[in-house]
C-alpha positions in Angstrom: 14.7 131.5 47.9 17.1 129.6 46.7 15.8 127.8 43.8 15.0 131.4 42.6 18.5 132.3 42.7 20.2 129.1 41.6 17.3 129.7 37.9 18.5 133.1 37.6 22.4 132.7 38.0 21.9 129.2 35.9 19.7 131.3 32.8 22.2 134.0 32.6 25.2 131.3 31.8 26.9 130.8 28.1 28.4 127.7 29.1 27.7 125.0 31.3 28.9 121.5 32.3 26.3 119.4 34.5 27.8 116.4 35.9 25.2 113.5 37.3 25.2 110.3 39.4 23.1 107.1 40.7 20.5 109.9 42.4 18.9 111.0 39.3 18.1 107.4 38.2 17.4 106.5 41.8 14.1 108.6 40.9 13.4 106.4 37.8 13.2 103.2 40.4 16.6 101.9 39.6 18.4 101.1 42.6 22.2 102.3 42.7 23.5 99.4 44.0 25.3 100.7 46.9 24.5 99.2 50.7 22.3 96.0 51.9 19.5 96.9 49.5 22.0 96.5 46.7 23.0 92.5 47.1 22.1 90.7 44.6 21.7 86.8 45.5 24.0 87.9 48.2 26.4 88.9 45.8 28.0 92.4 46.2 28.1 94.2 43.2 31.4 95.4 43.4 32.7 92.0 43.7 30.8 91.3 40.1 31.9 94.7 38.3 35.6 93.8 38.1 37.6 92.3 35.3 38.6 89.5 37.4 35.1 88.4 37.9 34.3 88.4 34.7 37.5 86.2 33.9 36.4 83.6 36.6 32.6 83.5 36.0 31.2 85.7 32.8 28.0 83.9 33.3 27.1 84.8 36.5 28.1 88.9 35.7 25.9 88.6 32.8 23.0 87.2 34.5 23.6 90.4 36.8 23.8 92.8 34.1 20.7 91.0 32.8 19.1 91.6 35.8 20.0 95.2 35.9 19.2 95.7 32.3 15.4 94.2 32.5 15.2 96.9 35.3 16.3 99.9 33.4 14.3 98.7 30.5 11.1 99.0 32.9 12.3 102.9 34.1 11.3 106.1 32.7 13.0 109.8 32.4 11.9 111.7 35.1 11.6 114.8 35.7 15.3 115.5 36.4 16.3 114.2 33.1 14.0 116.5 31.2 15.1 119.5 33.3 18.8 119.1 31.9 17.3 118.6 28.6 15.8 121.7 28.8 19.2 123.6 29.8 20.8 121.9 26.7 18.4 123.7 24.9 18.7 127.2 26.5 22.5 127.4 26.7 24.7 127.7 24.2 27.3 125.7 25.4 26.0 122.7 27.0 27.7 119.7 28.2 26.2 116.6 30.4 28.7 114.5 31.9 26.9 111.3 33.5 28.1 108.2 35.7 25.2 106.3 34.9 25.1 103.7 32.3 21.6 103.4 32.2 20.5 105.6 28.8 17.8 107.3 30.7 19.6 111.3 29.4 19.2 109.6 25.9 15.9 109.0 26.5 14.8 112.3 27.8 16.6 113.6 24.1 20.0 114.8 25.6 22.7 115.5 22.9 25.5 116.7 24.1 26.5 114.1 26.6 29.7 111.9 27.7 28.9 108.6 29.6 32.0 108.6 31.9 31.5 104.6 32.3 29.6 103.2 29.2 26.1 102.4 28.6 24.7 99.1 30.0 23.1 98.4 26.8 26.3 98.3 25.0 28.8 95.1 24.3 32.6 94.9 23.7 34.2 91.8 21.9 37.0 90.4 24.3 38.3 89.4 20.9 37.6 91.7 18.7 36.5 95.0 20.0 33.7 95.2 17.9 30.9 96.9 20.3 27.0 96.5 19.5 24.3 98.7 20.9 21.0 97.1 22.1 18.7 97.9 24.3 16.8 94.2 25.2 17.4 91.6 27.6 19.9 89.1 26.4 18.7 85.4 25.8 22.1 83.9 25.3 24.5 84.1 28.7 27.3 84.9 28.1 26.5 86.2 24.7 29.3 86.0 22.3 30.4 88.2 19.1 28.7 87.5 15.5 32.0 88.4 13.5 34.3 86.5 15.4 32.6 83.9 18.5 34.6 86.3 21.3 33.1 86.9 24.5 30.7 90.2 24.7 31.5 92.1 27.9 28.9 95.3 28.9 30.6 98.4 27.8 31.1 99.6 30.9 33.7 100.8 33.4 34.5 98.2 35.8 36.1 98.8 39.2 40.1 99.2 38.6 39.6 100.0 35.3 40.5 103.2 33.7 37.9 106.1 32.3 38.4 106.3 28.3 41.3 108.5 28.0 39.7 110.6 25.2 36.0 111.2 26.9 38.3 112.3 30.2 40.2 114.9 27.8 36.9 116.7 26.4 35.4 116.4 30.1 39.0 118.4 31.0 38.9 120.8 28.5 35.1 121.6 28.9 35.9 122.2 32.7 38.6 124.8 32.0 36.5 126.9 30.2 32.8 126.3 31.7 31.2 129.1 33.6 30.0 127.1 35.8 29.0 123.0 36.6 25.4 121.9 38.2 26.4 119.0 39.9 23.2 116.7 40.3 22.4 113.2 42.4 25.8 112.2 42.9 28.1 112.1 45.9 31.1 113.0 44.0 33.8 110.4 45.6 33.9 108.4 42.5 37.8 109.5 40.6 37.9 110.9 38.8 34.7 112.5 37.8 35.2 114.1 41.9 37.3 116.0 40.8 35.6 117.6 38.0 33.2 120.3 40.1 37.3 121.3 41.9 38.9 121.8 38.5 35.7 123.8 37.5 35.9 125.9 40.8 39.7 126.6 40.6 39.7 127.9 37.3 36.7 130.7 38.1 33.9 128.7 37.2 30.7 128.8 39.8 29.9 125.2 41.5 26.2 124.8 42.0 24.7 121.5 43.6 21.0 119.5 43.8 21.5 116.8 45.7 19.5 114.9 49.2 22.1 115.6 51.5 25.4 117.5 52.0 28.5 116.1 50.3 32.0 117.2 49.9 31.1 119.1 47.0 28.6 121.3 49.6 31.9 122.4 50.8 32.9 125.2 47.5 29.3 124.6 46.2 27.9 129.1 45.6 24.5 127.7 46.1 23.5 123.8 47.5 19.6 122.9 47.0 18.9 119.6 48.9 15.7 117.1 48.2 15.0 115.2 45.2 16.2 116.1 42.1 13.3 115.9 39.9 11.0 118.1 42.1 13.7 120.7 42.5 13.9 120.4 38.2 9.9 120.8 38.1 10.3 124.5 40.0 13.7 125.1 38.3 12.9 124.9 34.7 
């Protein structure tokens, strides 16, 4: 079976990087935005996560990322999230590399993470740079910076803007060493965190995968499980 043999290569590892996407928080009830069900007010969202969008209209992206925030606020770890907890506990050297923003890993009492684009709960100054962490629904839109009056902006990674060079180079360097990655809810055609499982596999590390259907990564995954992640989590740890 192979949940049975993914749990015994995965419990013999030192070192492992586990990379995750929209999938696992899909399970939580937070929708990942992608397709018809995603609009919001007939807005597209990646026509609102853009710089430019937020220079024409930061009132309307906030009352987006307001929306998005009440949502997350409602959500709940599931099973998934305390599954890669669990690893971080059992192997020595653990890292969680996630895409979403939401804080759910946090939540479920993962450590050793990187959030590859921010944290939702999170605000920059335009001005200033100073960044605030809160996790509430904001009642001023757009909210602006105590220190200086800039504009906040979520702390996120907006489309054609670049990853934070110095979370990419620990990601990197993690990768070239890893034994293996465990790739979970996440499609894997986002750059570059796609390219993370290849850089894994081409330096001799193992590629495992959980994830509902086939994606490229299926193609040099050792071992692909398919269904939802937090069932396959309940049998796996």
């Amino acid at each position: 079976m192979k949940i049975e043999k993914l749990k015994e290569e995965i419990f013999s590892l030192k070192s492992l990087l586990v990379l995750t996407g929209a999938g696992v928080s899909q399970e939580s009830g937070i929708p990942t935005f992608r397709g018809e069900e995603g609009l919001w007010k007939n807005y597209n969202p990646q026509e609102l996560a853009t710089p430019y969008a937020f220079e024409k209209n930061p009132k309307l992206v906030w009352e987006w990322y307001n929306f998005r925030r009440e949502i997350i606020l409602k959500a709940k770890p599931n099973p998934a999230h305390f599954g890669i907890k669990k690893l971080e506990d059992i192997i020595p050297e653990f890292l969680l590399v996630t895409q979403n923003v939401d804080d759910l890993h946090k939540e479920a009492g993962s450590k050793k993470i990187l959030e590859l684009h921010g944290n939702i709960f999170r605000t920059r100054c335009t001005k200033c740079n100073r960044k605030e962490f809160k996790k509430e629904i904001l009642r001023e839109i757009p909210p602006k910076c105590k220190d200086c009056g800039g504009l906040l902006r979520p702390d996120v990674v907006w489309f054609g803007e670049s990853i934070d060079e110095e979370i990419f180079s620990k990601i990197l360097d993690f990768s070239l060493k890893c034994e293996a990655i465990l790739v979970v809810g996440t499609s894997a055609v986002v750059y570059p965190a796609a390219s993370i499982p290849f850089i894994v596999k081409n330096n001799g590390g193992k590629v495992f995968e959980i994830n509902l259907e086939p994606t490229q990564i299926s193609e040099i995954a050792d071992i692909s499980i398919f269904g939802k992640a937090g069932e396959i989590f309940q049998k796996l740890t």
